[in-house]
Biopython code that builds the backbone (N, CA, C, O; Angstrom):
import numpy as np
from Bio.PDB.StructureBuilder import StructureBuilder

atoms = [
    (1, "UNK", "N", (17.327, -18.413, 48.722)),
    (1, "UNK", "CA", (16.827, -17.485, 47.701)),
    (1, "UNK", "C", (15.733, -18.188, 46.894)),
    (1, "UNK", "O", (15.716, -19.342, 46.465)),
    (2, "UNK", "N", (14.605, -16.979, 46.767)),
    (2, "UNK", "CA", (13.697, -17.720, 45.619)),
    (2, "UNK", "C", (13.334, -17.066, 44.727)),
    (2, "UNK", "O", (13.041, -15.875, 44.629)),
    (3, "UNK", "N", (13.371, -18.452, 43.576)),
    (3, "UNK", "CA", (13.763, -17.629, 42.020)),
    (3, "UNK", "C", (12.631, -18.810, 41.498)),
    (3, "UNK", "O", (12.980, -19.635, 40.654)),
    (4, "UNK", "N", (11.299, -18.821, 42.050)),
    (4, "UNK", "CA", (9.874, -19.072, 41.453)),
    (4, "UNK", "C", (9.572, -18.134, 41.047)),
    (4, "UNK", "O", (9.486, -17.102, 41.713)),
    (5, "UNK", "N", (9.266, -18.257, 39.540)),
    (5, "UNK", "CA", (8.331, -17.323, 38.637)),
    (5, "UNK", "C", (6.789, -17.373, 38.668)),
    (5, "UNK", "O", (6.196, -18.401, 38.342)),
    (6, "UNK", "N", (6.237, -16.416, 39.007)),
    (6, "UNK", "CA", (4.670, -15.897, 38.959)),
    (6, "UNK", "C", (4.036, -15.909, 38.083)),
    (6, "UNK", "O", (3.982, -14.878, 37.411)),
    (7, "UNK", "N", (3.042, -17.414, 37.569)),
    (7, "UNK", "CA", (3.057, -16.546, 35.956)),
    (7, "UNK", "C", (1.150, -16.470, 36.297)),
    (7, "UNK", "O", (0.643, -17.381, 36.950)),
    (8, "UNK", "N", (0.306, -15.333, 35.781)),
    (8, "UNK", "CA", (-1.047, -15.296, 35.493)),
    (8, "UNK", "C", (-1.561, -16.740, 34.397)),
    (8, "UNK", "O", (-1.125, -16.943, 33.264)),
    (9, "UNK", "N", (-2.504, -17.525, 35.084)),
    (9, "UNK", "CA", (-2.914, -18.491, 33.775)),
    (9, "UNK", "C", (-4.563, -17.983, 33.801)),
    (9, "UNK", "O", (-5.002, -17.416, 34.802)),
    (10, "UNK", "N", (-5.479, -18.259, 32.528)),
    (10, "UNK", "CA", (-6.466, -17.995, 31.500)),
    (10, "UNK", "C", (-6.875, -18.639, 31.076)),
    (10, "UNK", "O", (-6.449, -18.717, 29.924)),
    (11, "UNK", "N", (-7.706, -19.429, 31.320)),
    (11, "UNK", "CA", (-8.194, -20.892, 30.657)),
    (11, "UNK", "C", (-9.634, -20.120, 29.892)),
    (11, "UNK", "O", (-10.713, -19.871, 30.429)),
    (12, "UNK", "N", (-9.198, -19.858, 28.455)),
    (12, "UNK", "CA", (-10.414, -19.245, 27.898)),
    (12, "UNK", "C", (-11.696, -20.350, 27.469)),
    (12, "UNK", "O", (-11.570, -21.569, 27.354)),
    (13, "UNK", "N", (-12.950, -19.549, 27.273)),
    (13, "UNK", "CA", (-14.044, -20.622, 27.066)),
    (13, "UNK", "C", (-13.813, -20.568, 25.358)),
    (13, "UNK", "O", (-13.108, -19.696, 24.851)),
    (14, "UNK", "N", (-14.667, -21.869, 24.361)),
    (14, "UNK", "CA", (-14.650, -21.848, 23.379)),
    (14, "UNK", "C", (-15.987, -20.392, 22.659)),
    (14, "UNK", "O", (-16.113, -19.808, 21.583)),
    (15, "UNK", "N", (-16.453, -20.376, 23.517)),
    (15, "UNK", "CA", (-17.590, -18.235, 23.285)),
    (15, "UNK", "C", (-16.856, -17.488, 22.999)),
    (15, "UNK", "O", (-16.810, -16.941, 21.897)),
    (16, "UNK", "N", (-16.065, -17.283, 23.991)),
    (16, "UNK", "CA", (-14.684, -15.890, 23.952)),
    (16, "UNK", "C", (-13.822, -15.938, 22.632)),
    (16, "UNK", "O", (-13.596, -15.050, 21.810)),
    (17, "UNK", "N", (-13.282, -17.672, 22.704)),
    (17, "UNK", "CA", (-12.469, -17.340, 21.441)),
    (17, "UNK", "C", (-12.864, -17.195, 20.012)),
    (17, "UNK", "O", (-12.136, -16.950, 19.050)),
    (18, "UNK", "N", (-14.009, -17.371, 20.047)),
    (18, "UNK", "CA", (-14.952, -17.502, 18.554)),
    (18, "UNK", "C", (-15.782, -15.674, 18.864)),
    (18, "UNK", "O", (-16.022, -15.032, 17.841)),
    (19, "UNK", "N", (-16.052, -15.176, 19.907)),
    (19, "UNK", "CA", (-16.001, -13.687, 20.057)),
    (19, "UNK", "C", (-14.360, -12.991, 19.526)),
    (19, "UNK", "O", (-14.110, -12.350, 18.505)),
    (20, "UNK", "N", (-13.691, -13.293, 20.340)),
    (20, "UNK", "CA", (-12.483, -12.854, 19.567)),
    (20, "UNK", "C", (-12.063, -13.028, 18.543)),
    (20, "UNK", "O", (-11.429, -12.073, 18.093)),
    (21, "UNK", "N", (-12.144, -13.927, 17.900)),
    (21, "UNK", "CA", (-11.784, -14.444, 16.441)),
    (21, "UNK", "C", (-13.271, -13.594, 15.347)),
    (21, "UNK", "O", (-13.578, -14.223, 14.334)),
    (22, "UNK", "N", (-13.758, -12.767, 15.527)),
    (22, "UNK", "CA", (-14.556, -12.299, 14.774)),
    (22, "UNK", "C", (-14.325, -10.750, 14.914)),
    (22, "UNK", "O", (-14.817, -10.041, 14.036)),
    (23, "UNK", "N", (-13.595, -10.136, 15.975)),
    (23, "UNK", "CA", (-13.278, -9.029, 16.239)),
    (23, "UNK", "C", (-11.816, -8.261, 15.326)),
    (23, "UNK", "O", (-11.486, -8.864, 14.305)),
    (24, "UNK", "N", (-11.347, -7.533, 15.538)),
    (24, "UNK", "CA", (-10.048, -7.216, 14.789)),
    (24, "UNK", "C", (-9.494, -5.852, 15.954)),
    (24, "UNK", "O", (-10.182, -4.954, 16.441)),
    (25, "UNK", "N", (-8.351, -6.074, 16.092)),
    (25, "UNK", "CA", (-7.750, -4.944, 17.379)),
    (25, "UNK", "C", (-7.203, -3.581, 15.881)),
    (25, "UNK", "O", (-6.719, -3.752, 14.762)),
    (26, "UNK", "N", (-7.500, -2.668, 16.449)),
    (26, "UNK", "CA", (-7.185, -1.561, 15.483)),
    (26, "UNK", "C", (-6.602, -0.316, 16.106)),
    (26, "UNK", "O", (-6.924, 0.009, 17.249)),
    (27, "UNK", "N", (-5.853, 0.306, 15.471)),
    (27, "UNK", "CA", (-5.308, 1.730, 16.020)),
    (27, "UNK", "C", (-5.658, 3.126, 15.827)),
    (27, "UNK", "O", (-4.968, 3.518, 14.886)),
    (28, "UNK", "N", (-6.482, 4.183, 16.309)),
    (28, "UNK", "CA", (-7.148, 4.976, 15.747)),
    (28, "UNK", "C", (-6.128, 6.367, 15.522)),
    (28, "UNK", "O", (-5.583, 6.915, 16.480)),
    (29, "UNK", "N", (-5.975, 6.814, 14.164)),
    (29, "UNK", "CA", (-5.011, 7.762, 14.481)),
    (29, "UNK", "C", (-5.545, 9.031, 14.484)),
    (29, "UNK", "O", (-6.758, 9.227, 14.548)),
    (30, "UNK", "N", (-4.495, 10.143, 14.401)),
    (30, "UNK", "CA", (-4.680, 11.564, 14.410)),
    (30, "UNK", "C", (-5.199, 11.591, 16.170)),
    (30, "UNK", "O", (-5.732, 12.643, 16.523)),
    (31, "UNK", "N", (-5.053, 10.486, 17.229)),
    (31, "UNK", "CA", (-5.511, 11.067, 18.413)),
    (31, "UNK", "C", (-6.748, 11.277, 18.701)),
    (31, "UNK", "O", (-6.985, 11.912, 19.729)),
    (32, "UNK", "N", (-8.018, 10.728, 17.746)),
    (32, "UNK", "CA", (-9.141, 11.382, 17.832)),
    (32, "UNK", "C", (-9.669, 10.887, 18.991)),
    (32, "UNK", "O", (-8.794, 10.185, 19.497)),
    (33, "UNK", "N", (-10.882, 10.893, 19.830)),
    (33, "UNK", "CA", (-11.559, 9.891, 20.482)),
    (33, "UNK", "C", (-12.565, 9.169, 20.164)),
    (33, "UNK", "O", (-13.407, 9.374, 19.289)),
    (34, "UNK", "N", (-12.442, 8.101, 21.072)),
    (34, "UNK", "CA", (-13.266, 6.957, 20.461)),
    (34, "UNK", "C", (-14.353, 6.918, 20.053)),
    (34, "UNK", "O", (-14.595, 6.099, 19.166)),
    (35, "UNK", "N", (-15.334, 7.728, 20.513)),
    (35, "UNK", "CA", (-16.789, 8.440, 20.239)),
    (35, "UNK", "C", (-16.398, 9.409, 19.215)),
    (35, "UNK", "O", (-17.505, 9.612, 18.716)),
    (36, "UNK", "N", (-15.921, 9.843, 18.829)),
    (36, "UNK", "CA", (-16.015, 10.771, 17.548)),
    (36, "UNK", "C", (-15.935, 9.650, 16.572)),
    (36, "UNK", "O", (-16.895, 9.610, 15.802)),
    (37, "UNK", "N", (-15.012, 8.709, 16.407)),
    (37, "UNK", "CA", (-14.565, 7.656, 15.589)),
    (37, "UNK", "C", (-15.885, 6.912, 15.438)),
    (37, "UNK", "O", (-16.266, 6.574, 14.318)),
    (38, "UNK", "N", (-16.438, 6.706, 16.292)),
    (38, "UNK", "CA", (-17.721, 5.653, 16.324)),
    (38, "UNK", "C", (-19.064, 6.301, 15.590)),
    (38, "UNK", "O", (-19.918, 5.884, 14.808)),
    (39, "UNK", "N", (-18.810, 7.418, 16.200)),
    (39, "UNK", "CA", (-19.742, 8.318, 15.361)),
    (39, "UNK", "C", (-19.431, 8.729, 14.152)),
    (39, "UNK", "O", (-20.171, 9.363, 13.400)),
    (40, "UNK", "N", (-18.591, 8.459, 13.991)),
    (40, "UNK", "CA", (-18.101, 8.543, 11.937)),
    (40, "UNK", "C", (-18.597, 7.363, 11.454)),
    (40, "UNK", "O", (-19.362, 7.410, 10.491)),
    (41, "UNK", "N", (-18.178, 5.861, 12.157)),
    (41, "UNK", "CA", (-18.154, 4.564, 11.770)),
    (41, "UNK", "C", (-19.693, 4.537, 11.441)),
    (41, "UNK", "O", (-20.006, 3.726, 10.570)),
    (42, "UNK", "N", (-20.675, 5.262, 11.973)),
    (42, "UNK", "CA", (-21.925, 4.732, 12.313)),
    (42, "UNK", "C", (-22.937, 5.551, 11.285)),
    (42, "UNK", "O", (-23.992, 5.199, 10.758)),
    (43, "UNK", "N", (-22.202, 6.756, 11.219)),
    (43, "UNK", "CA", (-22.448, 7.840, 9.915)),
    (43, "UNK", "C", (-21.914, 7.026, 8.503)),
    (43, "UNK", "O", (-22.078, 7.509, 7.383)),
    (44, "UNK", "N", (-21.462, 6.134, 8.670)),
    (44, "UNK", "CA", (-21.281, 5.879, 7.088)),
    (44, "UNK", "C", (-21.821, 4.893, 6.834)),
    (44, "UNK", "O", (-21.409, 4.260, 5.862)),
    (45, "UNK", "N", (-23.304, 4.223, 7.849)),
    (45, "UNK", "CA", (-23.781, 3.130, 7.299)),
    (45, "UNK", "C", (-23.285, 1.635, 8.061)),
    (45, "UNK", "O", (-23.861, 0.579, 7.800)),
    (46, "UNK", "N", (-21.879, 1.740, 9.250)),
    (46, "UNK", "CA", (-21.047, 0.767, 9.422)),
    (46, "UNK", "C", (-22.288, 0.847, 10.973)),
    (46, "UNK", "O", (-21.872, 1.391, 11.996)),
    (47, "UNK", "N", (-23.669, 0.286, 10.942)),
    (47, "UNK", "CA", (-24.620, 0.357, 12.543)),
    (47, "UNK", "C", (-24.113, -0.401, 13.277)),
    (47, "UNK", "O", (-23.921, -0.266, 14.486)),
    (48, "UNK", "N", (-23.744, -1.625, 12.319)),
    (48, "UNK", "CA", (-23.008, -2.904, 13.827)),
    (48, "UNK", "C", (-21.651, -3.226, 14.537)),
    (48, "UNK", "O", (-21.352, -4.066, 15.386)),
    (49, "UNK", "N", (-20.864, -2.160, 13.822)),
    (49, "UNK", "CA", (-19.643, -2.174, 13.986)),
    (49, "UNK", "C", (-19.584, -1.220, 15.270)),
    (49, "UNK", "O", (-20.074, -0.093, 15.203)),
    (50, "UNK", "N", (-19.006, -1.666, 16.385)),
    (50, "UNK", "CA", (-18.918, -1.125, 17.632)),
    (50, "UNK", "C", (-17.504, -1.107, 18.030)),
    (50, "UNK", "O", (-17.014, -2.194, 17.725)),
    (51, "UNK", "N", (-16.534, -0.235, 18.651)),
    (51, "UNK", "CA", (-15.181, 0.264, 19.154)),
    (51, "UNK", "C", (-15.571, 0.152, 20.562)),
    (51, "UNK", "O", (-16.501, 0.740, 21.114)),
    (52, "UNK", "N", (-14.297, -1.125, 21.345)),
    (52, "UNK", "CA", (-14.046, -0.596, 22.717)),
    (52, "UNK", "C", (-12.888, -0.445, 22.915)),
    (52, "UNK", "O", (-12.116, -1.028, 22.154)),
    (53, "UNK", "N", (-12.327, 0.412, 24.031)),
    (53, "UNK", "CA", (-11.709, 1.289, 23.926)),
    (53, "UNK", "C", (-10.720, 0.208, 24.621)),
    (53, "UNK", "O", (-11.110, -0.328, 25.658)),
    (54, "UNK", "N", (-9.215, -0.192, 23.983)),
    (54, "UNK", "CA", (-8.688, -1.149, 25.446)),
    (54, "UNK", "C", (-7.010, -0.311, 25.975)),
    (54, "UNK", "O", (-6.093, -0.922, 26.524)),
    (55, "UNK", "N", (-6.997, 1.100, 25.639)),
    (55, "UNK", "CA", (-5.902, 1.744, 26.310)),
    (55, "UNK", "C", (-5.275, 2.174, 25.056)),
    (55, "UNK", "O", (-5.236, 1.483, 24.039)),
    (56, "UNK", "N", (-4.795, 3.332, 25.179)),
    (56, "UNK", "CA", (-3.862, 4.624, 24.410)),
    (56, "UNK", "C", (-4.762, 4.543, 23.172)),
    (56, "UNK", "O", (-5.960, 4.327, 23.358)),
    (57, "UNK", "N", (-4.375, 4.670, 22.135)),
    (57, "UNK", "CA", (-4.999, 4.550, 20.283)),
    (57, "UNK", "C", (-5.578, 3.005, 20.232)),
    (57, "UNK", "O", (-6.238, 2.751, 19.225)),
    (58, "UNK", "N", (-5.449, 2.170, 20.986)),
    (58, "UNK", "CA", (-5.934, 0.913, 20.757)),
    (58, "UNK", "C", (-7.466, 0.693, 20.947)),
    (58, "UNK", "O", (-8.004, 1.089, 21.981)),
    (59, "UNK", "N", (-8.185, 0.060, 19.956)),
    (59, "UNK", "CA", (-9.250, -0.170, 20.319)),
    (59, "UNK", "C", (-9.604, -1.720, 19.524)),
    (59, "UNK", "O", (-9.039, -1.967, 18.459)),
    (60, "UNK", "N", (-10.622, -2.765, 20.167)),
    (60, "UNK", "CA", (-10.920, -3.866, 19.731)),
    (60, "UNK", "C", (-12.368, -3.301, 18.849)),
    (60, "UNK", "O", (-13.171, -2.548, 19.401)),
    (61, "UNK", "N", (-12.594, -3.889, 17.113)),
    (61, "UNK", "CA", (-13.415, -3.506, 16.583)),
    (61, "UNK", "C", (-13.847, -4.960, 16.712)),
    (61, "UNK", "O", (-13.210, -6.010, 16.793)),
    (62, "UNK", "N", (-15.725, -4.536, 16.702)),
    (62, "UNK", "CA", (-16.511, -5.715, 16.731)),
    (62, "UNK", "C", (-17.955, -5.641, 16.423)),
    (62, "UNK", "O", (-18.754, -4.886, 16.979)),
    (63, "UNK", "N", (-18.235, -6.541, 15.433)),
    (63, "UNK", "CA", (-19.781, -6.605, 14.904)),
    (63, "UNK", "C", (-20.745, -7.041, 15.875)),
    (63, "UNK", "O", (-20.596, -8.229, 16.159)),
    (64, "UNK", "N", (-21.719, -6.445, 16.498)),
    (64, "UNK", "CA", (-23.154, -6.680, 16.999)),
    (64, "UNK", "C", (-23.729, -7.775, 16.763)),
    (64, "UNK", "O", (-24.241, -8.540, 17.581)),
    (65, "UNK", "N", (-23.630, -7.916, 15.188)),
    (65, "UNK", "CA", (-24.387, -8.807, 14.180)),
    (65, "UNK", "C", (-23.535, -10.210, 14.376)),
    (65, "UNK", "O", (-24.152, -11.215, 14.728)),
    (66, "UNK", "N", (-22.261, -10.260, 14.170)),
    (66, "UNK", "CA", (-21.430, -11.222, 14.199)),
    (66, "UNK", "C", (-20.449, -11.710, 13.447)),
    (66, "UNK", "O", (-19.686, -12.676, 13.430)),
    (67, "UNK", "N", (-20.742, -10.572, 12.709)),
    (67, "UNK", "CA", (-20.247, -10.877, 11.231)),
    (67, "UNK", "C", (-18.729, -10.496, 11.504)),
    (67, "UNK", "O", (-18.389, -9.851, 12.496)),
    (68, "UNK", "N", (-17.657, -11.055, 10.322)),
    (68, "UNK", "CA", (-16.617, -10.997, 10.555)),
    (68, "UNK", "C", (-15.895, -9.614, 10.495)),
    (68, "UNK", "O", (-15.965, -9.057, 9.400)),
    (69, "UNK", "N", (-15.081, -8.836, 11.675)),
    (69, "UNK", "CA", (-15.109, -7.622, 10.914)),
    (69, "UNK", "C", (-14.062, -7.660, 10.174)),
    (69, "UNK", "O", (-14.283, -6.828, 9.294)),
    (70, "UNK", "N", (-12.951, -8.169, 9.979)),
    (70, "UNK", "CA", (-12.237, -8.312, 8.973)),
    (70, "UNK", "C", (-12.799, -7.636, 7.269)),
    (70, "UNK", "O", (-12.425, -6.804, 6.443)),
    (71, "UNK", "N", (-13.715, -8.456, 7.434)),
    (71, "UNK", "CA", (-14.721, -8.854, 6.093)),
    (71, "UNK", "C", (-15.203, -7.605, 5.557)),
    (71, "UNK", "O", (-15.396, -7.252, 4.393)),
    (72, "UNK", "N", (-15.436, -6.701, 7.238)),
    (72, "UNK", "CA", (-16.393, -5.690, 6.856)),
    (72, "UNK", "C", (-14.804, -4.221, 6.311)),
    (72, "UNK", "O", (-14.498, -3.402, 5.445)),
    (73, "UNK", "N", (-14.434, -4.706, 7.360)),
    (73, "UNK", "CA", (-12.643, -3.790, 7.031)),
    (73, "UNK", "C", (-12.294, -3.731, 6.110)),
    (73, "UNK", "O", (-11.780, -2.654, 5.804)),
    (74, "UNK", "N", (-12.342, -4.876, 5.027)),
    (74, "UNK", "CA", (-11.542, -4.664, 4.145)),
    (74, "UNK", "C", (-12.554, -5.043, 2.963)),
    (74, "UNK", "O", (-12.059, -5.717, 2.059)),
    (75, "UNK", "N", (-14.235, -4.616, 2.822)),
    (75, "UNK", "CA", (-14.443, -4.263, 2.097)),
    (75, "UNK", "C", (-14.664, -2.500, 2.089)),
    (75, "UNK", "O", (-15.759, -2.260, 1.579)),
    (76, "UNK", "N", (-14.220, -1.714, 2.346)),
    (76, "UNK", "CA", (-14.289, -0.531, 2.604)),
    (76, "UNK", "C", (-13.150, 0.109, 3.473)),
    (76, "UNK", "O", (-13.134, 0.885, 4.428)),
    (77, "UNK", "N", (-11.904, -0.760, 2.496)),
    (77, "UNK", "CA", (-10.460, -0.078, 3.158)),
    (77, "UNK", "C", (-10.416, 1.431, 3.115)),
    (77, "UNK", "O", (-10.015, 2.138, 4.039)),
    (78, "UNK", "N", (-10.827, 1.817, 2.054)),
    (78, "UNK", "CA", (-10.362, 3.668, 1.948)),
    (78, "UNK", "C", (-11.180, 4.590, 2.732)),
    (78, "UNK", "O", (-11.143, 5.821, 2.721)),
    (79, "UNK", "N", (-11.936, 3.797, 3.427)),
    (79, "UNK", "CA", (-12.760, 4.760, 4.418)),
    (79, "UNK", "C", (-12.153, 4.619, 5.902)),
    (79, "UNK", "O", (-11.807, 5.529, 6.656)),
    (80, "UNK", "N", (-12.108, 2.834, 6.174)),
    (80, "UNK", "CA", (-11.226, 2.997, 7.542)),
    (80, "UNK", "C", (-9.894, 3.358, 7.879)),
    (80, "UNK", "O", (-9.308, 3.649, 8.921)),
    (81, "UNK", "N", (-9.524, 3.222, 6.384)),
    (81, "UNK", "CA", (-7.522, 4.217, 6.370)),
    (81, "UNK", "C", (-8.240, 5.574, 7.205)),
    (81, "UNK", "O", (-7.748, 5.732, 8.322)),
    (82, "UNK", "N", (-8.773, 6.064, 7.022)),
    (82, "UNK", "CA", (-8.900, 7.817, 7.333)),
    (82, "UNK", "C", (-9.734, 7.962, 8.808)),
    (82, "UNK", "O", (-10.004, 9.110, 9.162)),
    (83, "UNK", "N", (-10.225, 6.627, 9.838)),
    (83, "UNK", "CA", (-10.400, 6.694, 11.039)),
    (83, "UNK", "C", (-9.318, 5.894, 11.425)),
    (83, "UNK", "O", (-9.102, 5.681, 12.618)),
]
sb = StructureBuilder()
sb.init_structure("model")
sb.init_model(0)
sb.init_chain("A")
sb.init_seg("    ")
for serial, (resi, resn, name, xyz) in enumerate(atoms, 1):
    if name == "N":
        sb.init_residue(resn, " ", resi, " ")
    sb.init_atom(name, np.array(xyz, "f"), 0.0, 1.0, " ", f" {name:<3s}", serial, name[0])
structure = sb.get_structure()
């Protein structure tokens, strides 16, 4: 009998994780889609802030520019509560 485990390995580059570490994973509610959402985000002034889509309500938010989106999130919490 064999009872070897399969595991996937990922040897990330130091780009990716400093791309990821500037991004923020977010949940979009009410069901909307991601292009309506983006097109709100982009209507309120938010140009560099870009949504990809990574399965169900989940989406990874991320600045163009580079900037942290954290930074940008939570200076303008009461607008992204409502996307």
């Amino acid at each position: 009998e064999d009872n070897r485990l399969m595991v996937r390995k990922y040897r990330s580059e130091a780009e990716d994780v400093k791309w990821a570490q500037h991004g923020l994973v977010a949940t979009i509610i009410n069901g909307e889609a991601v292009p309506v959402v983006q097109s709100r985000i982009r209507d309120a002034g938010f140009n560099n802030v870009v949504l990809i889509p990574m399965g169900a309500d989940k989406v990874f938010m991320q600045s163009l520019a580079g900037d942290d989106v954290l930074a940008i999130v939570n200076g303008a919490k009461d607008f992204f509560k409502l996307v």
